[in-house]
Residue frames as qw, qx, qy, qz and C-alpha x, y, z in Angstrom:
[[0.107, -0.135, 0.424, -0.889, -15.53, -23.84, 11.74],
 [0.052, 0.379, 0.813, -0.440, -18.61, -24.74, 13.56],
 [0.139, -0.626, -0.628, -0.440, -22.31, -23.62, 12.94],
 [0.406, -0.833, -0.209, 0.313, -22.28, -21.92, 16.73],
 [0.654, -0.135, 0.211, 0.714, -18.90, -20.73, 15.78],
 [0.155, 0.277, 0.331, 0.889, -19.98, -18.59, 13.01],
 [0.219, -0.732, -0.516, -0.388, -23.12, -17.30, 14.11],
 [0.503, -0.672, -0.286, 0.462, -21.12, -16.10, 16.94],
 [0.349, -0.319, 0.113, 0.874, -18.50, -14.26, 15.18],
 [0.180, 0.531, 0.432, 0.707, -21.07, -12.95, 12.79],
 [0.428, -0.835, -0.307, -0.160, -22.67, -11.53, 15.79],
 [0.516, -0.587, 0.010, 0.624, -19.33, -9.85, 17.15],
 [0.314, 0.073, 0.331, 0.886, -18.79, -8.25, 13.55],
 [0.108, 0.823, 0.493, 0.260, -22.38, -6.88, 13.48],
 [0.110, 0.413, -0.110, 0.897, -21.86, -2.76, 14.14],
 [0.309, -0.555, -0.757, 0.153, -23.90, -2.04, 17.19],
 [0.033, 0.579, 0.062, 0.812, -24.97, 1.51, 18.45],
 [0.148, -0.140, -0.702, 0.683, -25.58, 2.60, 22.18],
 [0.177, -0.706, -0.593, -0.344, -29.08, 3.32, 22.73],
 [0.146, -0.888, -0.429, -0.076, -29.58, 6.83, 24.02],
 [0.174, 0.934, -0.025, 0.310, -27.48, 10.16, 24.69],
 [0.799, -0.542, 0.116, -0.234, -25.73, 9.31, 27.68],
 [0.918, 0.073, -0.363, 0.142, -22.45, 7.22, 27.96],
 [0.306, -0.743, 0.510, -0.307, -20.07, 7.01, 31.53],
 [0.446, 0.388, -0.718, 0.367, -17.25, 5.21, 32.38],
 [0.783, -0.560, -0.255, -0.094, -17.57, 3.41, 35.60],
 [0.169, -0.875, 0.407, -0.199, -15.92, 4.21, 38.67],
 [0.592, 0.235, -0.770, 0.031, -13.73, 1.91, 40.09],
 [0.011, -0.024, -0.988, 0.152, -15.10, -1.12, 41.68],
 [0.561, 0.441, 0.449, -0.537, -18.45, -0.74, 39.75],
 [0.375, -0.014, 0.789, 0.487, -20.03, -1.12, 36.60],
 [0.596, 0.421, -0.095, -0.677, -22.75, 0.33, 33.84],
 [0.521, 0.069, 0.817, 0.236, -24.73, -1.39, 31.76],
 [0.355, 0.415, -0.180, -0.818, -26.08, -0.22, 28.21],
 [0.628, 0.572, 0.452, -0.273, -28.59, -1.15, 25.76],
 [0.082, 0.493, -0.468, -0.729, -27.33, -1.52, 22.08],
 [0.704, 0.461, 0.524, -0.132, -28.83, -2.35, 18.88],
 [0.596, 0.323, 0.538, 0.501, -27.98, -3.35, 14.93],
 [0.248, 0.268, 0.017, -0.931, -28.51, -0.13, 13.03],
 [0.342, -0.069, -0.605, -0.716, -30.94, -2.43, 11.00],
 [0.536, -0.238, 0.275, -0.762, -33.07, -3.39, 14.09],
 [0.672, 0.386, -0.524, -0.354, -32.45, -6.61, 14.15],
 [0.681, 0.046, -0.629, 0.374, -30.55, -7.60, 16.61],
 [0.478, -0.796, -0.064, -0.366, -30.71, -6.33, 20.33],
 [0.784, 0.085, -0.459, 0.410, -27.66, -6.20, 22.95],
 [0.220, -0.921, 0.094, -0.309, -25.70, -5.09, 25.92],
 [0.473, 0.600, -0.266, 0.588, -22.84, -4.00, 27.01],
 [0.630, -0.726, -0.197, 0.193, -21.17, -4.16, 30.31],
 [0.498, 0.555, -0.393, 0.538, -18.52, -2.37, 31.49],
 [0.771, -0.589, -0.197, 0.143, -16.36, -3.13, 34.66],
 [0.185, 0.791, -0.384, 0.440, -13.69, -1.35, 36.71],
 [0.829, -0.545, 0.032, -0.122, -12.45, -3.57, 38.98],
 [0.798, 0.450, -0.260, 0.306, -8.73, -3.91, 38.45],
 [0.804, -0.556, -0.191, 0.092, -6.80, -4.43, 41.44],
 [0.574, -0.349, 0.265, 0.692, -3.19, -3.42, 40.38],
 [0.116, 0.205, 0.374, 0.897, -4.05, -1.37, 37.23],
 [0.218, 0.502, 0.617, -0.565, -7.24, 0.54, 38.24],
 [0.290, 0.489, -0.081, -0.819, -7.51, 2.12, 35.13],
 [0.005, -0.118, -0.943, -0.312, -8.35, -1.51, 33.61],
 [0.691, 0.239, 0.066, -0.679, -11.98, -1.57, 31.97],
 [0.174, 0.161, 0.961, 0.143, -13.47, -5.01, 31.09],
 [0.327, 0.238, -0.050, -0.913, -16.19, -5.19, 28.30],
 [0.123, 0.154, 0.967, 0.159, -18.60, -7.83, 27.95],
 [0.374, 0.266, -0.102, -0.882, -20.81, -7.50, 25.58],
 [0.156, 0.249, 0.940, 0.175, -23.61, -10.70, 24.53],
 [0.318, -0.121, -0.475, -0.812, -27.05, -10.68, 22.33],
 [0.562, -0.094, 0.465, -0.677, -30.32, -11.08, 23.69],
 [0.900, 0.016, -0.202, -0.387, -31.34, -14.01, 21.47],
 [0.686, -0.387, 0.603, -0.126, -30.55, -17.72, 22.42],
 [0.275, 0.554, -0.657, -0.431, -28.59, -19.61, 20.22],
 [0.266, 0.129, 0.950, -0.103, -30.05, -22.96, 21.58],
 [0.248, 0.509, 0.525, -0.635, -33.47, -21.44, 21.21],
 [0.345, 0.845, 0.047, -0.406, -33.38, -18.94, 17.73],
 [0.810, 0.220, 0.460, 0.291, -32.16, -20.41, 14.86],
 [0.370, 0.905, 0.189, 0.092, -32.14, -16.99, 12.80],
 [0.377, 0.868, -0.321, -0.016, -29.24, -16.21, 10.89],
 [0.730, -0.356, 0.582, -0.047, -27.59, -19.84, 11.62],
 [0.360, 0.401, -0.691, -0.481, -25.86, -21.48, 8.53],
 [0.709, -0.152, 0.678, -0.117, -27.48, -24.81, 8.74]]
C-alpha cells in the first residue's frame, strides 16, 4: 500500500467528534456543514452532509475530508 494510501486510511479510522451541541439533518435539496475534531486535538475536520436524492429522497451523502494538505504536511506520513 502506498504512503498517501495509509495516511489516508489512518485518517478515516481516527474517531472524530462534532464540535458543538447542535446536530440537523438536512432538508432535501440542501446541505449542513460541521466542524469536527480528534478527541486528542490534533487533527481538525468537516463533515458534509447532502440530501439531494432524486428517486430515494431519504438518501444522505457524507463527505467528510481533513483540513491539512497531504502535498503540503508531512505529519503522521510513514516515510
Amino acid at each position: 500500500m502506498e504512503n498517501r494510501e495509509l495516511y489516508f486510511e489512518d485518517l478515516f479510522n481516527i474517531l472524530k467528534n462534532i464540535m458543538g451541541t447542535e446536530f440537523n439533518l438536512p432538508t432535501y435539496g440542501s446541505a449542513t456543514r460541521y466542524k469536527m475534531i480528534a478527541p486528542d486535538n490534533q487533527e481538525n475536520f468537516e463533515m458534509i452532509i447532502n440530501r439531494k436524492g432524486h428517486i430515494r429522497k431519504d438518501n444522505l451523502t457524507y463527505i467528510m475530508f481533513s483540513k491539512k494538505n497531504w502535498a503540503n504536511d508531512q505529519i503522521g506520513c510513514f516515510w
